[in-house]
C-alpha positions in Angstrom: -4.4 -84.0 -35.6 -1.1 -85.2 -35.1 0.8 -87.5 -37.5 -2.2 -87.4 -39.5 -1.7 -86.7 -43.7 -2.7 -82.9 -44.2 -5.3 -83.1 -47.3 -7.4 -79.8 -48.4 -10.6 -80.7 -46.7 -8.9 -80.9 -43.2 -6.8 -77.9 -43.6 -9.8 -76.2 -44.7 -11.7 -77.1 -41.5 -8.7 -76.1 -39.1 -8.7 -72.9 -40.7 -12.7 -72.3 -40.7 -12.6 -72.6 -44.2 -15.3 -73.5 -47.4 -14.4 -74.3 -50.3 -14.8 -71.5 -52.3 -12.4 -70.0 -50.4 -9.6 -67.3 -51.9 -6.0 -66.8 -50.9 -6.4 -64.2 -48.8 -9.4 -65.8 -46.8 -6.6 -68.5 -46.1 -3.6 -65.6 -45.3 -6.6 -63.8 -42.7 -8.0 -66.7 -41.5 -4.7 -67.8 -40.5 -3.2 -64.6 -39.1 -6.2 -64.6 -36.8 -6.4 -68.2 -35.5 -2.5 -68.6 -35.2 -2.6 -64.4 -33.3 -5.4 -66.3 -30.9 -2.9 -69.4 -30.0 -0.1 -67.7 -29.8 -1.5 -65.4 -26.9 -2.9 -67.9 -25.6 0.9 -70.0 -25.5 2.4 -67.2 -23.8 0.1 -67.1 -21.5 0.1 -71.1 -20.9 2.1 -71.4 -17.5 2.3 -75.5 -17.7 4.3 -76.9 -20.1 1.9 -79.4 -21.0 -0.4 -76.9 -21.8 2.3 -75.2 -24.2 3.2 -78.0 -26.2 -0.7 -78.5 -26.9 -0.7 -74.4 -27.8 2.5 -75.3 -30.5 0.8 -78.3 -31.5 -1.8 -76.0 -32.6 0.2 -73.2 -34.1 2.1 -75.9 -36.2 -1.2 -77.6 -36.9 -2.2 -73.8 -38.3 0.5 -73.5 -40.2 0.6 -76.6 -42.0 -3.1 -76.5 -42.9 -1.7 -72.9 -44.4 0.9 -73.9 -46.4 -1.2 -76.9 -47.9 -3.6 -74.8 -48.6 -1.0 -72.0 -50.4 0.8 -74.7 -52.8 -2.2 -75.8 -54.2 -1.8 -72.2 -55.8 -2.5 -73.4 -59.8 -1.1 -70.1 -61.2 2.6 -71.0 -59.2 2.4 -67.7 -57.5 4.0 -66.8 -54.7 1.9 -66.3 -50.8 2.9 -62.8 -50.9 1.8 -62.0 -55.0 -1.4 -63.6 -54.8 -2.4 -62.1 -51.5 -1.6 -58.9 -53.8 -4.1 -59.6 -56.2 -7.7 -58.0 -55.8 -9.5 -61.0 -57.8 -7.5 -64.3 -56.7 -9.3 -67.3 -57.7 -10.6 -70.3 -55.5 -8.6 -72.4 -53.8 -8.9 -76.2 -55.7 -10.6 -78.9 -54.3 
Protein backbone atom coordinates (compact mmCIF):
# COMPACT_ATOMS: atom_id res chain seq x y z
CA UNK A 1 0.00 0.00 0.00
CA UNK A 2 2.75 2.14 -0.02
CA UNK A 3 3.07 5.46 -1.97
CA UNK A 4 -0.24 4.55 -3.27
CA UNK A 5 -3.14 7.66 -3.23
CA UNK A 6 -5.52 6.93 -0.17
CA UNK A 7 -9.20 7.04 -1.84
CA UNK A 8 -12.47 5.93 0.37
CA UNK A 9 -12.89 2.59 -1.17
CA UNK A 10 -9.21 1.44 -0.15
CA UNK A 11 -9.39 2.99 3.27
CA UNK A 12 -12.61 1.35 3.66
CA UNK A 13 -11.15 -2.15 2.85
CA UNK A 14 -7.98 -1.64 5.21
CA UNK A 15 -10.27 -0.97 7.87
CA UNK A 16 -12.89 -3.93 7.14
CA UNK A 17 -15.18 -1.50 6.16
CA UNK A 18 -18.78 -1.15 3.77
CA UNK A 19 -20.02 1.49 2.75
CA UNK A 20 -22.72 2.29 4.81
CA UNK A 21 -20.38 2.58 7.39
CA UNK A 22 -20.75 5.35 10.47
CA UNK A 23 -18.16 7.24 12.32
CA UNK A 24 -17.80 5.23 15.06
CA UNK A 25 -17.69 1.87 12.98
CA UNK A 26 -14.50 3.73 11.50
CA UNK A 27 -13.14 5.02 15.31
CA UNK A 28 -13.75 0.96 16.52
CA UNK A 29 -12.67 -0.63 13.63
CA UNK A 30 -9.57 1.32 13.90
CA UNK A 31 -8.89 1.05 17.63
CA UNK A 32 -9.00 -2.73 17.06
CA UNK A 33 -6.93 -3.30 13.98
CA UNK A 34 -4.26 -0.62 14.93
CA UNK A 35 -4.41 -2.44 19.19
CA UNK A 36 -3.70 -5.87 17.02
CA UNK A 37 -0.50 -4.29 15.11
CA UNK A 38 0.72 -2.60 17.62
CA UNK A 39 1.15 -5.81 19.83
CA UNK A 40 2.13 -7.49 17.37
CA UNK A 41 5.22 -4.51 16.64
CA UNK A 42 6.40 -4.87 20.06
CA UNK A 43 6.57 -8.15 19.86
CA UNK A 44 8.40 -8.11 16.33
CA UNK A 45 12.14 -8.84 17.39
CA UNK A 46 13.61 -8.21 13.61
CA UNK A 47 13.68 -4.97 12.43
CA UNK A 48 12.50 -5.79 9.22
CA UNK A 49 9.58 -7.22 10.62
CA UNK A 50 8.89 -3.80 12.57
CA UNK A 51 9.02 -1.50 9.81
CA UNK A 52 6.43 -3.82 8.02
CA UNK A 53 4.28 -3.62 11.59
CA UNK A 54 4.59 0.56 11.23
CA UNK A 55 3.97 0.40 7.79
CA UNK A 56 0.79 -1.07 8.87
CA UNK A 57 -0.09 1.11 11.77
CA UNK A 58 0.52 4.17 9.49
CA UNK A 59 -1.37 2.45 6.69
CA UNK A 60 -4.36 2.23 9.60
CA UNK A 61 -4.18 5.51 10.39
CA UNK A 62 -4.23 7.08 7.15
CA UNK A 63 -7.15 4.99 5.84
CA UNK A 64 -8.65 6.64 9.41
CA UNK A 65 -8.21 10.01 8.84
CA UNK A 66 -9.46 9.77 5.15
CA UNK A 67 -12.12 8.36 6.19
CA UNK A 68 -12.86 11.06 9.26
CA UNK A 69 -12.46 14.35 6.82
CA UNK A 70 -14.93 13.22 4.56
CA UNK A 71 -17.15 14.19 7.67
CA UNK A 72 -19.86 16.52 5.56
CA UNK A 73 -21.30 18.10 8.80
CA UNK A 74 -17.30 19.63 9.53
CA UNK A 75 -17.43 17.93 12.86
CA UNK A 76 -14.82 17.09 14.82
CA UNK A 77 -13.46 12.85 15.29
CA UNK A 78 -14.20 13.32 18.91
CA UNK A 79 -18.09 15.21 18.47
CA UNK A 80 -19.23 12.86 16.03
CA UNK A 81 -18.15 9.74 17.72
CA UNK A 82 -20.34 11.54 20.46
CA UNK A 83 -23.39 11.42 18.46
CA UNK A 84 -25.84 8.34 18.91
CA UNK A 85 -27.24 8.67 15.11
CA UNK A 86 -24.05 9.81 12.99
CA UNK A 87 -24.72 9.50 9.40
CA UNK A 88 -22.90 7.37 6.67
CA UNK A 89 -19.74 7.88 5.69
CA UNK A 90 -19.81 9.41 1.74
CA UNK A 91 -18.89 7.53 -1.09
Amino acid sequence: MQNCRMDHVTARRLLGLNESSRIEDVLAAYDHKSAVSQAQLERAVAPKLRQQFEAVLAELAAARDMLLSSNPRGLSATKMADLPHASPLPG
